[in-house]
C-alpha positions in Angstrom: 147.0 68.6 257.1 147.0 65.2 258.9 150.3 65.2 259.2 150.6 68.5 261.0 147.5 67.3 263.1 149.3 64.4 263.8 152.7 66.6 264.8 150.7 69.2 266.8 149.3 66.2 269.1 152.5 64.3 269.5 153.9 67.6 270.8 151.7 68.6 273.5 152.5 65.7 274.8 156.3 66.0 275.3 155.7 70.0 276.7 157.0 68.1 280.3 160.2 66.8 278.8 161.1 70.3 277.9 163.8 71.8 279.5 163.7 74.5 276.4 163.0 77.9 276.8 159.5 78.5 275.0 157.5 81.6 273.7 154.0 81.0 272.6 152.5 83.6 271.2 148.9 83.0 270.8 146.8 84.9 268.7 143.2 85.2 270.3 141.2 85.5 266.9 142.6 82.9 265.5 140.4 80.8 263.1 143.3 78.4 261.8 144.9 77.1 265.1 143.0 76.3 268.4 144.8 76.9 271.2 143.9 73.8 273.6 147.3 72.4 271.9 149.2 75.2 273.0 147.6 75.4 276.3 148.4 71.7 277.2 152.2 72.1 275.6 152.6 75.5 277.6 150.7 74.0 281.3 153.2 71.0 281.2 156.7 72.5 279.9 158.5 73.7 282.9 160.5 76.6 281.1 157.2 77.8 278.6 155.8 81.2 278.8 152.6 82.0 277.1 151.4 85.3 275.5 147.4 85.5 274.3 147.1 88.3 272.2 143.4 88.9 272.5 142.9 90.8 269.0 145.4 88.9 267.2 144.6 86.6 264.0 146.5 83.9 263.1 149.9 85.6 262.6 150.7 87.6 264.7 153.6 89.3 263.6 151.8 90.6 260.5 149.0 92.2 262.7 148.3 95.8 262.8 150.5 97.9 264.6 149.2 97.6 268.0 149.3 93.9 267.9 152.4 93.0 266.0 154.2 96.0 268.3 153.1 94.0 271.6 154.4 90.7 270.1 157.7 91.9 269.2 158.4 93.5 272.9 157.3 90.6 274.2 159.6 88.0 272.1 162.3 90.2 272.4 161.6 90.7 276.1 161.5 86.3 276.3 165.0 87.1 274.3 167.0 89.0 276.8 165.6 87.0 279.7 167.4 84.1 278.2 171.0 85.7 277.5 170.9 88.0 280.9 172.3 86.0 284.1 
């Protein structure tokens, strides 16, 4: 656990170094992960694009249909931006 702590906070602070396309898919009921981290990583890296799923729990694609449905479109959405000229 300290260890990922300690990963999670040395990475929000390299989100402006990123030249990387990023999806972040952040789950909006999540009691595991809070999303300042995220927030930070996603604000600073030029090329991040980030997706709150409101009624989402920590994983998000093992949601119920609705939610797991919208974070599959939108990953593979982020995909095709990325290989389409």
């Amino acid at each position: 656990m300290c260890e990922s702590l300690t990963a999670s906070s040395n990475a929000e602070q390299l989100g402006r170094y990123s030249s990387t396309p990023t999806l972040i898919i952040q789950a909006g009921q999540d009691s595991v992960v809070n999303p300042g981290g995220q927030n930070r990583y996603c604000a600073a890296a030029p090329r991040c694009q980030l997706t709150r799923l409101e009624q989402a729990h920590h994983e998000s694609y093992a949601e119920v249909d609705e939610v797991r449905n919208v974070a599959v479109e939108r990953t593979l959405k982020f995909f095709d931006a990325q290989v389409t000229p």
